[in-house]
C-alpha positions in Angstrom: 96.3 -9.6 -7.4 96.7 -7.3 -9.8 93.4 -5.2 -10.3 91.8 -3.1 -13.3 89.2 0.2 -13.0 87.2 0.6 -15.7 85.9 3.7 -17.0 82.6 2.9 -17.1 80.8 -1.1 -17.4 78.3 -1.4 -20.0 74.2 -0.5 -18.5 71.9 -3.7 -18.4 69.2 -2.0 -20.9 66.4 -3.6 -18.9 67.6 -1.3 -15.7 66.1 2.6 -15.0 69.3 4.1 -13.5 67.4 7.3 -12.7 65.6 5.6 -9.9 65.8 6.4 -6.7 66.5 3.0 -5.4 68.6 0.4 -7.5 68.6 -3.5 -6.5 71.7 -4.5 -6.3 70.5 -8.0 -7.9 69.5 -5.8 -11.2 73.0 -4.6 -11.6 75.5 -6.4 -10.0 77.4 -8.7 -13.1 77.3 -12.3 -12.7 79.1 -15.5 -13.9 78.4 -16.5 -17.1 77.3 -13.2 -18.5 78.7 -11.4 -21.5 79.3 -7.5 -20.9 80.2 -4.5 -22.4 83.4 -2.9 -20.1 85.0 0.3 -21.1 88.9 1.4 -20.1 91.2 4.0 -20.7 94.5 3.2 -22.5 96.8 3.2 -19.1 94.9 0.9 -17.4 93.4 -1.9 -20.1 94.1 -5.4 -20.5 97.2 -6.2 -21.8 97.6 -9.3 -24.7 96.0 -12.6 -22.8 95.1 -11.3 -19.6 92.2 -12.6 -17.9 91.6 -9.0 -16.0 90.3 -8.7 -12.3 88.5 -5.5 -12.8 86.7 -4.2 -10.2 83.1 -2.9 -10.1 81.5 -0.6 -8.0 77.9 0.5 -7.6 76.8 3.2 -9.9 77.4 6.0 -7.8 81.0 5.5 -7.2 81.5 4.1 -10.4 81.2 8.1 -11.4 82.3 9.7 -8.2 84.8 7.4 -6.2 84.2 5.7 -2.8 85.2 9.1 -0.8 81.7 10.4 -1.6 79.7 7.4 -0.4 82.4 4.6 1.1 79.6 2.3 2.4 79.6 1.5 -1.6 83.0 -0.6 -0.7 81.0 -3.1 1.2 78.9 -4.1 -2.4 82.3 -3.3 -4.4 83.4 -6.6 -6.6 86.2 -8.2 -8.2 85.2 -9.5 -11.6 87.4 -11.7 -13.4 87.0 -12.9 -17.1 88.6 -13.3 -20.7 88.6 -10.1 -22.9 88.6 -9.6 -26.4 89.1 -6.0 -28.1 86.1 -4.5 -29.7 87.1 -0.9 -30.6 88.4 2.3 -29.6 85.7 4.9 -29.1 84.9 7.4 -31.5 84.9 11.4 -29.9 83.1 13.1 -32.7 79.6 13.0 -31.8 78.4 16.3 -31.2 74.6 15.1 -29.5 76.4 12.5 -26.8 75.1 11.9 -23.5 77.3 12.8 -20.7 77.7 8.7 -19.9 78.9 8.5 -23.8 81.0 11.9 -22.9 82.9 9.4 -20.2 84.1 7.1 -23.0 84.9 9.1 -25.5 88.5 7.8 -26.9 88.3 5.1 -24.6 89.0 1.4 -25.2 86.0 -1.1 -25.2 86.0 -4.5 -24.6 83.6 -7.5 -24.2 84.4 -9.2 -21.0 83.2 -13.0 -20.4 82.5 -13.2 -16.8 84.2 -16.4 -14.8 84.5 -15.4 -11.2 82.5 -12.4 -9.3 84.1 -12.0 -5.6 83.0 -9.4 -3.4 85.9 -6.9 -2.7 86.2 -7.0 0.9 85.7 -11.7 0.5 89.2 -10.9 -1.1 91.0 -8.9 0.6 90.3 -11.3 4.0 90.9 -14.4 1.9 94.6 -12.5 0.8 95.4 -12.8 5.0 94.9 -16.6 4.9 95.7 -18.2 1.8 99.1 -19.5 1.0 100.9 -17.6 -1.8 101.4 -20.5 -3.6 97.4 -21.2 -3.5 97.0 -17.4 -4.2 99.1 -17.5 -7.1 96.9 -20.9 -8.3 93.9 -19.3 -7.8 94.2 -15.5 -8.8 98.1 -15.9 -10.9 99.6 -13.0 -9.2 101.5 -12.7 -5.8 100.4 -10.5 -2.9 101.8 -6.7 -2.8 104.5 -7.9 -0.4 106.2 -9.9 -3.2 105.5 -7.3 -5.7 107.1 -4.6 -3.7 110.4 -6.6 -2.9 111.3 -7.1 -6.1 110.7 -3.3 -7.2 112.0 -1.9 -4.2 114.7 -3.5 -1.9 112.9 -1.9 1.5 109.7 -2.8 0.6 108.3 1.0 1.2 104.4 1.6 -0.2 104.7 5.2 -0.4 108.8 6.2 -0.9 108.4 9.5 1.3 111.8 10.0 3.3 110.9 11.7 6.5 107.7 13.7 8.7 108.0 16.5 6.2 106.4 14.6 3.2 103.5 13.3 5.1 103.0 17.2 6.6 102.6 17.4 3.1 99.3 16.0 3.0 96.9 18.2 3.1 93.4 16.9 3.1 92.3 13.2 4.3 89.4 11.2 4.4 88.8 8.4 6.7 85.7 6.2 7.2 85.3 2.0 9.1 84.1 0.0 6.7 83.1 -3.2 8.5 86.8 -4.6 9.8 88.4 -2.1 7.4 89.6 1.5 7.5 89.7 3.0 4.2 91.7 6.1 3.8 92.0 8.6 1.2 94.4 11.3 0.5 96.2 12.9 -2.4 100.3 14.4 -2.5 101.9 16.3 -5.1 100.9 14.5 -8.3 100.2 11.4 -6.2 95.9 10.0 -5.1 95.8 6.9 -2.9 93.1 4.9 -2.2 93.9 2.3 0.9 91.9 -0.4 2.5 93.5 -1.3 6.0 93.6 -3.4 8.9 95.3 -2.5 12.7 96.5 -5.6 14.7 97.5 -4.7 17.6 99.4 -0.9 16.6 100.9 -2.2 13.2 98.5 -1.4 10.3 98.7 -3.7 7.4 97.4 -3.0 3.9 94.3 -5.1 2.2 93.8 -3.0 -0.6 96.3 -0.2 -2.5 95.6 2.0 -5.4 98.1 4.8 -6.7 98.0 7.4 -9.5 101.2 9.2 -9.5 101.0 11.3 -12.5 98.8 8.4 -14.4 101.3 6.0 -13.7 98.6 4.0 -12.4 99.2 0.5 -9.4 96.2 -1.0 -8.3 96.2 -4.8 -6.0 94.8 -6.4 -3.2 97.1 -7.7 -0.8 98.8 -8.3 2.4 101.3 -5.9 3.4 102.6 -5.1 6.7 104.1 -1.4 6.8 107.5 -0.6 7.4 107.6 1.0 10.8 108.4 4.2 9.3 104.9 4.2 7.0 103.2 2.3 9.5 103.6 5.9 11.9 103.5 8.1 8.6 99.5 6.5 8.0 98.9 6.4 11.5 99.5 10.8 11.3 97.3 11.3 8.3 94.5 8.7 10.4 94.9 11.3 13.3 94.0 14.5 11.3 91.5 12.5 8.6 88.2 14.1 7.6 85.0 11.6 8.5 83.9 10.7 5.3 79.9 10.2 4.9 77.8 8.7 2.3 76.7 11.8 0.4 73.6 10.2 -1.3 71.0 8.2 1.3 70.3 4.5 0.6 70.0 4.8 -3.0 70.9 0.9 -3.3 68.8 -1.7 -2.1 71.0 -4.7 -1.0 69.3 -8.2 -2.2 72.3 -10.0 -2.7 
């Protein structure tokens, strides 16, 4: 499943987002609703997609989840029909730094027709047949995806220790059954949930941005051995990530 990261979603107007404490029921988008949803050119909707776009709470909407990863448990996958409203304006002199975000950006009006939590995904990925998966979500898992762009199946294409030595910072946190682990290389940021059976790590969850060439999909892929020890060196040295921002979310859903 191929997925899509907004630059921002549109506010409900009815919502203080300078409270301390959000409900998650006041934000969260939900079936049947018509929203505002803004991307950047490299990563919008292409002609006749009906996007899986995934929504985080606010926090890590304009951070990422390395600053408060607990956000991944109340992360979604929103699916719905697009259609094209307008390509963001930069000359306004008296913006507000949320309007700074979309400057030049792409916006679109999103129909909602599915909301999935995140993590409800990536387990379902493990269990479902491909040909169900493809019914349901009309895209293959990673595994399939990878095969037919790269005959060994490799996530990450690095060649030998040296180019995971070259990582030089990692974060790390256990996010219910998951592990989610992120690291940047070069020109390269990844974002990975995981699962370890046994010692083989599988991927649930893979975003890359490798000089804005931008991948993003849930799936189920099980590592080449080589990767599967490569990951397993940057887990060993990885930072402990913390939330950074108390329990600014109250969880009612």
């Amino acid at each position: 499943m191929k997925i899509r990261l907004p630059v921002l979603w549109g506010r409900p107007a009815d919502v203080d987002y300078g409270a301390a404490q959000l409900k998650l029921s006041d934000i969260l988008p939900k079936t049947g609703q018509t929203t505002n949803v803004y991307f950047s050119e490299d990563d919008s909707p292409v002609y006749k997609e009906s996007p899986h776009v995934l929504w985080t709470p606010p926090l890590t909407e304009i951070n990422c989840w390395s600053d408060h990863p607990s956000d991944i448990l109340h992360s979604y996958i929103v699916t719905g029909q697009v259609k094209f409203i307008r390509q963001i304006p930069q000359d306004n002199e008296d913006a507000t730094p949320l309007e700074r975000m979309i400057e030049k950006k792409l916006e679109y009006e999103l129909l909602i027709t599915d909301v999935q939590p995140l993590l409800k995904l990536c387990d379902m990925v493990k269990t479902m047949s491909a040909e169900l998966w493809q019914e349901h979500y009309g895209s293959k898992t990673l595994s399939g995806l990878l095969q037919a762009r790269n005959d060994n199946g490799t996530l990450f294409g690095y060649a030998d220790d040296s180019d995971w030595d070259a990582v030089r910072w990692i974060g790390m946190a256990n996010i219910g059954d998951y592990i989610y682990l992120n690291f940047s290389c070069h020109e390269a940021h990844y974002d990975l949930l995981l699962q370890q059976e046994g010692k083989q790590l599988f991927v649930h969850y893979f975003s890359a941005d490798i000089c804005g060439l931008i991948e993003r999909y849930i799936a189920y892929k099980k590592l080449p051995s080589s990767e599967n020890t490569g990951l397993k060196s940057l887990m060993a040295r990885a930072v402990a990530l913390k939330d950074s921002f108390g329990d600014y979310l109250l969880i009612d859903v």
